[in-house]
C-alpha positions as CSV (number, residue, x, y, z in Angstrom):
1,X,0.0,0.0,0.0
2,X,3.1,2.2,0.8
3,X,6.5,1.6,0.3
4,X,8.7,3.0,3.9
5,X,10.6,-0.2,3.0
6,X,12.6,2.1,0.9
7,X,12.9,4.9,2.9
8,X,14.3,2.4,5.5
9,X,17.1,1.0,3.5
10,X,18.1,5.2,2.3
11,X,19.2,5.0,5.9
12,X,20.3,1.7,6.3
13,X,17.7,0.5,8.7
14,X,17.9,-3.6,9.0
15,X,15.3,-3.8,11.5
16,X,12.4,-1.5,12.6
17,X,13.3,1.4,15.1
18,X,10.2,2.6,15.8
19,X,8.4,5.5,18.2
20,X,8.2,4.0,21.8
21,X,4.5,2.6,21.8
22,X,4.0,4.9,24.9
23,X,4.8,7.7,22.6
24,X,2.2,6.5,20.1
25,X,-0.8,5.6,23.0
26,X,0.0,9.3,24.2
27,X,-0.3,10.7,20.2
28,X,-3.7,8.6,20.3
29,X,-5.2,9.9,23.1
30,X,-4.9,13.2,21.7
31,X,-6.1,12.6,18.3
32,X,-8.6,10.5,18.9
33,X,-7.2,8.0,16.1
34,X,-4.4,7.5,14.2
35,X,-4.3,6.9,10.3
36,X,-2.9,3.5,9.6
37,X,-0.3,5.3,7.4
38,X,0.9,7.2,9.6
39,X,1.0,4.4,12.9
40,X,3.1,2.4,10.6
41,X,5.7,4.8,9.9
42,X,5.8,5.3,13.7
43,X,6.2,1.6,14.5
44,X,8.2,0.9,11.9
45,X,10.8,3.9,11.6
46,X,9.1,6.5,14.0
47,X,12.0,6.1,16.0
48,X,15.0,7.1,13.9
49,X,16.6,10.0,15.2
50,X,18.0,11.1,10.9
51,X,15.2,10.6,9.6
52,X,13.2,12.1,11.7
53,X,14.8,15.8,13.0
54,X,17.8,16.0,10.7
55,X,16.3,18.8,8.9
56,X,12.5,19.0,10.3
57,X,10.9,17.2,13.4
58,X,8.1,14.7,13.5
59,X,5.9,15.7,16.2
60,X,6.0,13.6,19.3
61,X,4.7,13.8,23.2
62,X,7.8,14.1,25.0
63,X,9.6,16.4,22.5
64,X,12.4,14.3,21.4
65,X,12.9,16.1,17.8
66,X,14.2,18.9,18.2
67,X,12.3,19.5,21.4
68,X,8.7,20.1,19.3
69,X,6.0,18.7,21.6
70,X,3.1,17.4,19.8
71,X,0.8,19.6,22.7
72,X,1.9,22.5,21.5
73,X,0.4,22.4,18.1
74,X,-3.1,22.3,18.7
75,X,-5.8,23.8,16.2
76,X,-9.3,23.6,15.8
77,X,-9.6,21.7,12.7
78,X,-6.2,19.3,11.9
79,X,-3.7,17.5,13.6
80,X,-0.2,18.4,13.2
81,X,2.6,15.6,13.4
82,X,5.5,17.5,12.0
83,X,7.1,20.5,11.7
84,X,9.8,22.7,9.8
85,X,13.0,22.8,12.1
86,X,12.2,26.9,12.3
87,X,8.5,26.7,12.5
88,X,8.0,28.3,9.2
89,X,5.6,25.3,8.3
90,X,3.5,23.0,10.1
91,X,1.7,19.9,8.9
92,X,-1.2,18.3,9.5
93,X,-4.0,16.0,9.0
94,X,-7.6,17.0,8.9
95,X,-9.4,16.0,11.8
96,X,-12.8,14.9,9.6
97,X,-10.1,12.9,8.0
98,X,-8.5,10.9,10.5
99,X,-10.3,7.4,10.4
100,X,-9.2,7.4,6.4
101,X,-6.4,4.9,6.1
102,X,-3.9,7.4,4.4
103,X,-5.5,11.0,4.1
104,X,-4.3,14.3,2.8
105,X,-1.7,16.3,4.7
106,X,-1.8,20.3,5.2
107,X,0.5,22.7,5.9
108,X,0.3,26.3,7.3
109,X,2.6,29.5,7.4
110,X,0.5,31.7,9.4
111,X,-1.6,28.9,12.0
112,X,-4.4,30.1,10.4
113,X,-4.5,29.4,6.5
114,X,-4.0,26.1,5.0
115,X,-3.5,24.3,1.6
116,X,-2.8,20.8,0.8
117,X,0.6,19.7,0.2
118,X,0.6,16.1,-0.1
119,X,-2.1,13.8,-1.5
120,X,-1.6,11.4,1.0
121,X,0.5,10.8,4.4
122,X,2.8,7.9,2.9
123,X,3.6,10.4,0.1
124,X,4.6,13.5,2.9
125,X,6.3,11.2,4.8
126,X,8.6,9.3,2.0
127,X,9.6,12.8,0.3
128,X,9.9,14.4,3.8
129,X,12.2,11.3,4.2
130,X,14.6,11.5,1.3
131,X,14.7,15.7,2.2
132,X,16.1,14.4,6.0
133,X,18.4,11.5,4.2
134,X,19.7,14.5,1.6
135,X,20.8,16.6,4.5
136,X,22.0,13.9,6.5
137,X,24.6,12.2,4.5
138,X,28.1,12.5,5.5
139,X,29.2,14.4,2.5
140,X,27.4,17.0,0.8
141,X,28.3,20.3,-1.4
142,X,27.1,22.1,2.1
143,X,25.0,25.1,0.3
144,X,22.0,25.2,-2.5
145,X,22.5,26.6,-5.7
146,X,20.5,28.4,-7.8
147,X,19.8,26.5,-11.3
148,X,17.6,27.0,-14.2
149,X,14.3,25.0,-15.5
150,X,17.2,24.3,-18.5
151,X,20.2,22.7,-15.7
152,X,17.7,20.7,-14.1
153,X,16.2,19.1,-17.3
154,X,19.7,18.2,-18.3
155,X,20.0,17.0,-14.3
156,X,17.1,14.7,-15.3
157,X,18.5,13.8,-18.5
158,X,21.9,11.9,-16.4
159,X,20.7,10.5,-13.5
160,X,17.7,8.2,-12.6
161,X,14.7,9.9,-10.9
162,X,14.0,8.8,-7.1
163,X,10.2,8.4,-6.5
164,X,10.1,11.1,-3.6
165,X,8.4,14.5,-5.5
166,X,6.0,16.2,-3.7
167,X,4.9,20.1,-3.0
168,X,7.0,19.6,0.3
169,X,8.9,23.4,0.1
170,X,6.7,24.9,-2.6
171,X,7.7,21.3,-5.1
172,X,11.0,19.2,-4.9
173,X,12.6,16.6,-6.8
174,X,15.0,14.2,-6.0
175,X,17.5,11.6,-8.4
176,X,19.4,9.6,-7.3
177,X,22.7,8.5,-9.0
178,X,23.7,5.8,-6.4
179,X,22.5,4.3,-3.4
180,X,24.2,6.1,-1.2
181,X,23.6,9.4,-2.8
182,X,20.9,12.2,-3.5
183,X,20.5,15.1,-5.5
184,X,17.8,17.5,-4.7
185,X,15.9,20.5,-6.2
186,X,13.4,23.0,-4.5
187,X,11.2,24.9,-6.6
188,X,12.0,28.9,-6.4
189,X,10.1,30.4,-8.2
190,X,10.9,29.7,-12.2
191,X,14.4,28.2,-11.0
192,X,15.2,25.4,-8.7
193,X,18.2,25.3,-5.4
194,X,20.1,22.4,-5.9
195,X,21.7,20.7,-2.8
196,X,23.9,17.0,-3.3
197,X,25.0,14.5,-0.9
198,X,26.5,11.2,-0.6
199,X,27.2,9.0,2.5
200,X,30.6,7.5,0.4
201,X,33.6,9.9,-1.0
202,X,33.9,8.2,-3.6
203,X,30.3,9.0,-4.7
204,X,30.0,12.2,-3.4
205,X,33.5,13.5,-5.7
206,X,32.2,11.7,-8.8
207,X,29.0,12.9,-8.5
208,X,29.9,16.7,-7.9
209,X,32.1,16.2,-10.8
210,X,29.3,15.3,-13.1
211,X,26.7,17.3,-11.7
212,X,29.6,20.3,-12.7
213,X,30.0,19.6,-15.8
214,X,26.4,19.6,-16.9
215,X,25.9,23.1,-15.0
216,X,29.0,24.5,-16.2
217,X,30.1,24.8,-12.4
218,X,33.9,25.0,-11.8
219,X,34.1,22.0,-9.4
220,X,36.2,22.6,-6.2
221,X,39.0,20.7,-5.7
């Protein structure tokens, strides 16, 4: 139905590391329910500290991500479960919407207007997981740069696409040339920011190479 298999093996995860169920009972209580998308991200990989407040925080009870409390996001109308490390967005789940298996999520700037950002939970949570993973690697080029609709075609010409878009950050993409390694573009307006990362070296020098040489970037040595 949704694929966090994949999102567990970006970050090497042999075995589930989920939320602590007492975390989860106290997330219940407060929603009222849980979608099933969502609970099986917590009990499967709720509990990874990368994926889930490298960049951005999944929500939890005791504050564990970046010390957001789930407590202190409360609105009339939608559950939130995560949150941009700043607070510049928070998103959320309709509260009519909560007994559907994998519902829309929401996101605000302003606590008080709202538009949908992700068709579905699984598809939040999977992008939201490859931007953590992107930012997390041990290698990376360490600052975005600003391309053209032109640099990222040709970006998307060399290397295969990584099924992680969503309108997470106004739309992002993500390819990936190896395993190990990510390349990802936020929308900005008619261009994109381009960050790369890799978790080998090896990768991470013959990718920035290549990803130079179709920008016309001088790479640095």
């Amino acid at each position: 139905m949704w694929n966090y298999e994949g999102i567990c093996e970006l970050f090497q995860l042999t075995r589930p590391e989920p939320l602590p169920e007492e975390q989860i009972q106290q997330i219940q209580e407060l929603f009222g329910t849980i979608p099933e998308a969502l609970l099986e991200y917590y009990r499967l990989c709720g509990g990874c500290q990368s994926m889930n407040a490298t960049q951005d925080a999944l929500l939890t009870s005791d504050g564990r991500y970046l010390h957001y409390r789930i407590q202190n996001f409360e609105y009339e109308k939608y559950c939130a479960f995560y949150v941009e490390n700043q607070c510049c967005f928070v998103c959320a789940i309709k509260k009519e919407d909560l007994t559907k298996t994998n519902p829309p999520v929401y996101e605000t700037q302003d606590d008080e207007n709202w538009y949908q950002v992700c068709n579905s939970v699984s598809e939040f949570l999977i992008s939201q997981a490859y931007v953590q993973r992107t930012f997390s690697f041990a290698y990376s080029c360490e600052e975005f740069y600003m391309i053209t609709q032109e640099q990222a075609d040709l970006l998307a010409e060399k290397f295969p696409h990584a099924d992680a878009d969503s309108e997470l950050y106004t739309g992002v993409k993500f390819f990936q040339p190896y395993e190990d390694a990510l390349i990802m573009l936020i929308k900005d307006g008619e261009e994109f920011l381009c960050l790369w990362s890799s978790e080998s070296e090896q990768h991470f020098e013959k990718m920035t190479e290549q990803i130079c040489e179709i920008l016309g970037f001088e790479s640095e040595e």
